[in-house]
C-alpha positions in Angstrom: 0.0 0.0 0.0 1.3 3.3 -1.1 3.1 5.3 1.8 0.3 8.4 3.8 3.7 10.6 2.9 3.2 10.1 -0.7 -0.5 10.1 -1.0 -0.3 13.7 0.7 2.4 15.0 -1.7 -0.3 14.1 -4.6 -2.5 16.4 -3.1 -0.4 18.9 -2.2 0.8 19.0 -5.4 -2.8 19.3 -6.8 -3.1 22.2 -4.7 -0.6 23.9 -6.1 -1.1 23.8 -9.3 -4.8 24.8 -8.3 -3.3 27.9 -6.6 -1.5 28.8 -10.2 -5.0 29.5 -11.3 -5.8 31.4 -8.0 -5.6 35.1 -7.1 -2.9 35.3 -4.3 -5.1 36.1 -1.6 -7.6 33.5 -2.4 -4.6 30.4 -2.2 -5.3 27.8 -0.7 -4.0 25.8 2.1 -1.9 23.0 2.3 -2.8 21.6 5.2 -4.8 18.1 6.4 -7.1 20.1 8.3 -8.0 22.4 4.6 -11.2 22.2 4.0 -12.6 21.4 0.1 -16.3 21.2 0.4 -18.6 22.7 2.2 -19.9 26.1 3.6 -16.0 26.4 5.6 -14.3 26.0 2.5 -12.7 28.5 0.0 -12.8 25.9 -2.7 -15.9 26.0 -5.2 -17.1 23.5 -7.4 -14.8 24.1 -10.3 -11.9 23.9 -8.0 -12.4 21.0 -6.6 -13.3 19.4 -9.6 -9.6 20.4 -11.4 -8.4 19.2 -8.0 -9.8 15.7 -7.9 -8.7 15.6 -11.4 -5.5 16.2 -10.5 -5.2 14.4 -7.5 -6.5 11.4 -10.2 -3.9 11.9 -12.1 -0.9 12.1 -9.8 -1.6 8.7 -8.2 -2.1 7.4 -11.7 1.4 8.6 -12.6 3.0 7.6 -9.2 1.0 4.2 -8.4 -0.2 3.3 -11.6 -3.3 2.8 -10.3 -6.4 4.1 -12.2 -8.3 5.5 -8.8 -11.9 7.3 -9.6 -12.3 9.6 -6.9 -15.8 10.7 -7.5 -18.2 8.4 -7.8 -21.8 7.0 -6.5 -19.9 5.0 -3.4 -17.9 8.7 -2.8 -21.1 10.7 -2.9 -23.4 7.8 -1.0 -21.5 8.2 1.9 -22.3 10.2 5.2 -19.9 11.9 5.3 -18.1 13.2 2.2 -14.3 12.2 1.3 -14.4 15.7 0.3 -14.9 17.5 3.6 -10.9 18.2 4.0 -7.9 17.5 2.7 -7.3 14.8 5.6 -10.3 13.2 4.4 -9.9 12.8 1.4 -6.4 11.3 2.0 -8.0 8.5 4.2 -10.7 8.0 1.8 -7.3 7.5 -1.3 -5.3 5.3 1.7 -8.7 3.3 1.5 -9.3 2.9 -2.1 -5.5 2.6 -2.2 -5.6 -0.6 0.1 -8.4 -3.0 -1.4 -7.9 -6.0 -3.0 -8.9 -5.5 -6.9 -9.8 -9.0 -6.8 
């Protein structure tokens, strides 16, 4: 299973390239407690959008594993993998960690 170090660096490397497109005082944060979704967040819809694109497409590159981010079983759940940048890495470590078979 890919390392909680490297999974984070995806993101955080999602975020900046997110923050090229971003005014400078509208950055965002890269921090696990960042949130992404929801009425506390900075982040719109288009943003985090381009950012779970990215995110997709980093762990593609670095894991070779096709991950789809957001889906029904993402968007059935109580509470989103969205929320936060920490949840969303828990909700990639999980994905990350089942068996394909």
């Amino acid at each position: 299973m890919p390392d909680t170090q490297e999974i984070q660096s995806i993101i955080f490397a999602a975020i900046d390239e997110l923050n090229v497109q971003r005014e400078a005082d509208r950055q965002v944060e890269k921090s696990l407690d960042t949130k992404l979704f929801g009425k506390d967040s900075d982040v719109d819809s288009l943003d985090l959008v381009n950012l779970i694109v990215s995110v997709e497409a980093g762990l593609a590159e670095r894991f070779g594993a096709a991950v789809t981010l957001a889906d029904e079983r993402a968007f059935s759940r109580k509470s989103s993998p969205f929320k936060s940048v920490h949840s969303l890495l828990a909700y990639i470590e999980e994905l990350l960690g089942e068996d394909p078979t």
